[in-house]
Structures are given as C-alpha cells and as structure tokens.
N, C-alpha and C positions, 0 to 999 in steps of 0.2 A: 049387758050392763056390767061394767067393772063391780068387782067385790070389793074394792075399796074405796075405805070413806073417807069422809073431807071432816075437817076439825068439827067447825059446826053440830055434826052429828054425836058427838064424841066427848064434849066442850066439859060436860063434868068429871072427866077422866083425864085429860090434858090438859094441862093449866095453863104452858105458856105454847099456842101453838097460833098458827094466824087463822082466820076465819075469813068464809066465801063473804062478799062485800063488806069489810070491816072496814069502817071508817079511823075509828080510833087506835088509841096504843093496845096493844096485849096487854091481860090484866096482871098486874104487878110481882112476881113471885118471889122478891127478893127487898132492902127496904132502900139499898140503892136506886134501884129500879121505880118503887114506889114516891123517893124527892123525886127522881125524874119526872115522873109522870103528874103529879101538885103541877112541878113549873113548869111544863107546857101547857097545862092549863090555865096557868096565870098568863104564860105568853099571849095562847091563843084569844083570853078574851081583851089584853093588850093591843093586839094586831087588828082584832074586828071591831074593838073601837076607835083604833086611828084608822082606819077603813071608813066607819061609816060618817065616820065627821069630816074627812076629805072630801068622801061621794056629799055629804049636804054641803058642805061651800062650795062642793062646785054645782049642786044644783041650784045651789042658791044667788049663784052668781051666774049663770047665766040666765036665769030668770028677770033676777035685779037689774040687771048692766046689760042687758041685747041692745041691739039698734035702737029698735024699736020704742022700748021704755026708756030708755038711756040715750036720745037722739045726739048730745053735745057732752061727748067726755070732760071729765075733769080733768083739770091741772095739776093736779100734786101729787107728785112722784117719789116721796117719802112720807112715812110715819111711824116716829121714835117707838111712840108704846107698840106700836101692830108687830116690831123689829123683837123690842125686845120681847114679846110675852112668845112669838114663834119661834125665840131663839132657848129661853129658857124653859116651856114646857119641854120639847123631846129631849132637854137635860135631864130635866127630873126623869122622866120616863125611864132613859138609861141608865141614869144612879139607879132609880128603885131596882131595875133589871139586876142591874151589880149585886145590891144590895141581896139581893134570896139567890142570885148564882154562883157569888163566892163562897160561902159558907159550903153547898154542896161540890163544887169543885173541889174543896179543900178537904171533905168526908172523902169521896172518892180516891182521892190522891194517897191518904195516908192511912196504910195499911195496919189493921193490929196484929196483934202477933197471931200466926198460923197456926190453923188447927190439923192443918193437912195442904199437901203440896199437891196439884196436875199439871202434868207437862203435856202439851200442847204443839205438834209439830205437823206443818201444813206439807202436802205433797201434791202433785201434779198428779192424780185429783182426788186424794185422798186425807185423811188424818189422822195422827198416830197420838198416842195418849198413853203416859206412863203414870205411875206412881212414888216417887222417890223414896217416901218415908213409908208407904206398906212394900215392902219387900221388894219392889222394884219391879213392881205389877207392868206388864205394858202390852199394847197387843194396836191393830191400825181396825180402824173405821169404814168401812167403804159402805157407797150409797147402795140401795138396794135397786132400785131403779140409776141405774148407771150408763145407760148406753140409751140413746134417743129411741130404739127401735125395739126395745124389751116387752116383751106381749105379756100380758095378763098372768097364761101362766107360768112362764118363767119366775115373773115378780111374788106369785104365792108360793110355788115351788121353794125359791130365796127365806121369803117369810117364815114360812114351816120349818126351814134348818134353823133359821135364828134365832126365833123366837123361844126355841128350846128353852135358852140360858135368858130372855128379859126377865126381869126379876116384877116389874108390872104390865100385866097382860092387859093389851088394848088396841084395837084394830089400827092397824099404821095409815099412816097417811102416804098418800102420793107423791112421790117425788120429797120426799122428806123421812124417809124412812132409814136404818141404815143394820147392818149387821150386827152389829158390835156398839153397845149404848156407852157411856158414860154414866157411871154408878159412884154419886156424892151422897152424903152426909146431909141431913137435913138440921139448923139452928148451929152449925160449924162454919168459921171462918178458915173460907178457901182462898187459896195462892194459886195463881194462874198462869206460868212460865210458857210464855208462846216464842215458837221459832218457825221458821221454814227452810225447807230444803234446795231451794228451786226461785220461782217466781214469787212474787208478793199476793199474800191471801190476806186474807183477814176473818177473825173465831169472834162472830158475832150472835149473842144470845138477847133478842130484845127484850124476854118478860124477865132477864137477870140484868139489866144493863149493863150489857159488858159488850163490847169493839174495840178489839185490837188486834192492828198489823201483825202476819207473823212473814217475819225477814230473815231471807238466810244470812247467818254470822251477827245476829239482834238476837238480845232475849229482852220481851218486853213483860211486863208484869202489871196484874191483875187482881183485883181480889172481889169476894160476894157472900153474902151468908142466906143462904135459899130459906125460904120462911116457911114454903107449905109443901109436902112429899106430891108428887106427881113428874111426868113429864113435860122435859122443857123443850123447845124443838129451834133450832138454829139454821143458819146455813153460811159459807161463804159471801162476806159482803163489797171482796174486791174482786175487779175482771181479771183473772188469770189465766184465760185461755178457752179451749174449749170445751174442757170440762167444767167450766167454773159453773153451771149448775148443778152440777152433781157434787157438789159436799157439802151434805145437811151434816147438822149436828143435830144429836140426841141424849140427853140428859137425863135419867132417872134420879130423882130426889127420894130418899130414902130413910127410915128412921136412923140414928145413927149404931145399932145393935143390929141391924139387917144390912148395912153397909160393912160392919168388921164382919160378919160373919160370910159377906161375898169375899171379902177379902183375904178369908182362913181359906176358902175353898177355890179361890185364884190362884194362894200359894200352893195347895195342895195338888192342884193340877199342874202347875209349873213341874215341881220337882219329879214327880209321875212321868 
C-alpha cells in the first residue's frame, strides 16, 4: 500500500486541495474565489431549471400531440404571444446573468494597491517563483513525483529532503506534491506576475481563483488575498507537453509574522 494519502484523508489540514469523487468547487480560500463560487451556484441552479422545463415540454408535447391523441394536426404556424414570451424570457435570464457577473468581473480586474509582489515563471516542466520586493527571494519548484515511473520510495526519500524547510507539516499528496512550496501572507493583497519561458502554461489555483496564461515575452497579472492559513494545492492547466502533468503548485498560507520571518531566513541563507 502506498504511504501516501489522498486529500480526503487530510481535508482539515488542506484547504484548498481536490478530493477523491468531489463533485463540487474546492471550498473557497480566498473572497475572489468565494463570488466565484455564489455564481456558479446561481448558474447551476439557472441551468437545471432551463433543463427541467425544456425535458417537461418536451414531455409534455409528446404526450399531448402523438399520432395517436392528436390524429389531425393543426393549422397554425404562428403565434405572436408564444414568439414573444420565448424570445424575452432567456433575455431576462441573461441580463440577470450580466447583472451579478459584471460587478465580480469588475472586482477581479482591478487591483488594489499591493502588499506584496510573486513572480511566476512557467518552464518545461517546471516553476520558478521570485520575490521582488523581499530581497529578491527566488528559487524553482519541481514536482515531486516527476517522472511517470517514480516508485514509492523514491517519492518518500524526495519528501524527507524537502519537507525539512515546509513550514506546515502534512502528508503530501500524490502527484501534487512539490519540493519547494510557495510561502504568502495570509489577509495581504498579493500581485501575481506570470510569465513563461518556452511553451504556453498556465498558474492555476482553484480554491484561490486565479488562471492565468504564463507566455513567453507576456507578463500577465493577478492578484488575491488568501482568507484562512493552510495549504493551497494547484497544477498546470494548459497542455504543454509531456510534462504537463507534472507541475503542481503548492501554496503555504501563513500568518503574516511567520511569512517575514521565512523571509529573514531566505535572505539569510542567500547571502551564506
């Protein structure tokens, strides 16, 4: 039996991680993330009832209108009211849609001023991650599980050097693991400068709602303020090749006095 566990088992120690049959979004970690997740549930219950009221006219019309009950169809081939009321409900529908997805379009888009800067830079198949404004912190990411053929103990062997420096101890997960975490600020608004060096990636975090492209000679920008300290766990969400499953991302959310104080001992070991 593998020694490593799947979210599920783990679930009060990772917050935003995916789970074995999880139907739903990851629970919210962020309050971007949280409008997100309101409007797809106003979507979804949008959708299952233009769902169910299409499946009842059509059950209802073929029950009403078969051969059989209906042996001599009618003759009239228009009707003004029937036109307009199917022409101006799925209006209203998409106003209202408009209506609650502009406002959070418009949260998302515009940044407030930054508490702190991550640079973001995708590789074939890895991820590198700096600091601009703590001392020019930077160091690359690579998945722990990296190679399709990597045995068990290989992957704990990995675990045990890296795990030295996570600053929260908690059993990794599978194929979602990586050497080198990402260490933010928790109640701090973060800037997100993504790039790539290579092919087209994309630094997607679902319980942070954040996706975006990283392009070589693009700097695209981002921003989030993490609400609850734990682990976020992410992964590439564009086909880049044939590593594109192997780079997870890994987020440590942290108080923000245990985040400067990784960062005195970042610089400290830089200069060493």
């Amino acid at each position: 039996m593998s020694p490593f566990t799947t979210a599920d088992s783990v679930f009060g120690i990772i917050v935003g991680a995916p789970q074995a049959w999880g139907l739903g979004l990851q629970a919210p970690g962020s309050s971007i993330e949280a409008g997100i997740f309101d409007f797809h549930l106003v979507l979804l219950a949008v959708i299952c009832g233009v769902v169910f009221l299409v499946m009842a006219l059509l059950i209802y019309v073929t029950i009403r209108y078969n051969r059989h009950r209906n042996p001599v169809p009618a003759t009239t081939t228009h009707n003004l009211q029937l036109e307009i009321v199917w022409t101006v409900v799925p209006c209203l529908i998409v106003l209202g849609i408009a209506w609650l997805s502009f406002p959070l379009l418009y949260r998302i888009d515009r940044m407030p001023e930054p508490d702190l800067t991550l640079k973001v830079t995708g590789h074939q198949w890895y991820w590198s991650y700096g600091y601009p404004d703590r001392n020019n912190i930077a160091f690359d990411s690579q998945a722990i599980w990296n190679v399709p053929d990597i045995t068990d103990a290989d992957a704990a062997a990995a675990v045990k050097e890296a795990s030295a420096h996570w600053l929260i101890k908690a059993e990794p997960l599978r194929l979602l693991e990586v050497d080198n975490r990402v260490v933010l600020p928790v109640g701090k608004v973060i800037r997100v400068q993504i790039t790539g060096t290579d092919v087209l990636h994309s630094w997607f975090v679902q319980s942070l709602g954040i996706n975006r492209m990283a392009v070589e000679g693009r700097l695209n920008e981002v921003w989030f303020t993490i609400d609850h300290p734990g682990l976020y766990h992410g992964q590439c969400s564009m086909i880049c090749g044939t590593g594109h499953g192997y780079m997870p991302i890994v987020i440590e959310a942290v108080p923000p006095d245990q985040f400067e104080a990784w960062a005195a001992a970042q610089k400290k070991e830089a200069a060493s």
